[in-house]
C-alpha positions, 0 to 999 in steps of 0.5 A: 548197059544201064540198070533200066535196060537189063529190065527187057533182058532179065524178063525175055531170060526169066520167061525163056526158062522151062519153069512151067510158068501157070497165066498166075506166075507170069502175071506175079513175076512180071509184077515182082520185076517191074516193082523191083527196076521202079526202085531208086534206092537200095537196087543192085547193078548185077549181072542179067542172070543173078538178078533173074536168079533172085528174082525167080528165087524171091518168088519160089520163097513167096510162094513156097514153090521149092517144096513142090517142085524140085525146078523151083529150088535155089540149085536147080535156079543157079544151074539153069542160069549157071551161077552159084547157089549162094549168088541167088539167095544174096541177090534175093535177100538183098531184093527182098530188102529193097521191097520190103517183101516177106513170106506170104507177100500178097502183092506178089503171091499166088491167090491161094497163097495169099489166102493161106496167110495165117496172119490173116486169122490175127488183128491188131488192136489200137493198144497193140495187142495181137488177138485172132479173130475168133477170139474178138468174136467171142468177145463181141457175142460175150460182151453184146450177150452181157449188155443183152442181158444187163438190158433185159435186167434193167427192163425187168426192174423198171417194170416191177418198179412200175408194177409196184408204183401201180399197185401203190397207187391202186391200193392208195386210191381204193384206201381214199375210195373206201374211206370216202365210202366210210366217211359218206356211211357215217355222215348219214349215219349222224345226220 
């Protein structure tokens, strides 16, 4: 049997197990299994049950369903499939190389998973450093509160420079204004 036929065996089997599959879990897993039989490259040609063993074992490790339910742990997979332990966790290693998956996974996670990321929380900026994101939102309110301020500031000295070019410019006319008066007072004095 070539390696694209077992794709139909491997999902009748994985579906046939008592796992308890939510709409979720069996819209995900039929997601994981056909991205994984799409590869070309770093596949393995093993047996219907340990590939479906390290897919579900791919899938409980995404979604940290071993540490809730006792049914999703790596023993309890290798029994119901009646393979060894260490044949799921190889098998899912080598799965989890081959699509580059890791924990927190959100192509292939629950929704509430996949929000729960606490990579989520973190941004990487172009020089490669790694903030969290309230830490940038305290950034911008500093940065736009300083260029705020440095704004404001700025205003307040162009006013007051305007202020007192006016009031230079006020005194000068009322010194001319009051010059004029004593110029006008002392021409008709000496006439």
């Amino acid at each position: 049997m070539s390696f694209k036929d077992k794709k139909v065996f491997i999902t009748e089997l994985v579906f046939r197990l008592n796992l308890e599959f939510t709409s979720e879990d069996k819209e995900q897993i039929a997601k994981l299994i056909k991205s994984y039989f799409r590869k070309r490259t770093n596949i393995i040609n093993s047996s219907i049950e340990n590939l479906a063993g390290g897919l579900l074992w791919v899938y409980s490790r995404i979604n940290f369903l071993f540490q809730d339910n006792e049914s999703w742990s790596q023993q309890r997979i290798a029994g119901m499939l009646g393979i060894k332990p260490k044949t799921v966790s190889n098998i899912a290693n080598k799965i989890m190389d081959a699509l580059r998956i890791d924990c927190f996974d959100q192509r292939f996670a629950r929704k509430e998973i996949a929000e729960k990321d606490p990579r989520n929380d973190f941004f990487m900026t172009k020089s490669g450093f790694i903030l969290h994101k309230d830490d940038i939102k305290n950034i911008i309110i500093n940065n736009g509160l300083k260029e705020w301020h440095e704004n404001i500031n700025k205003l307040n000295e162009k006013r007051e420079n305007m202020l007192d070019e006016n009031s230079t410019v006020r005194k000068k006319a009322s010194d001319d204004k009051g010059s004029n008066i004593k110029n006008k007072k002392l021409t008709e004095f000496f006439r």
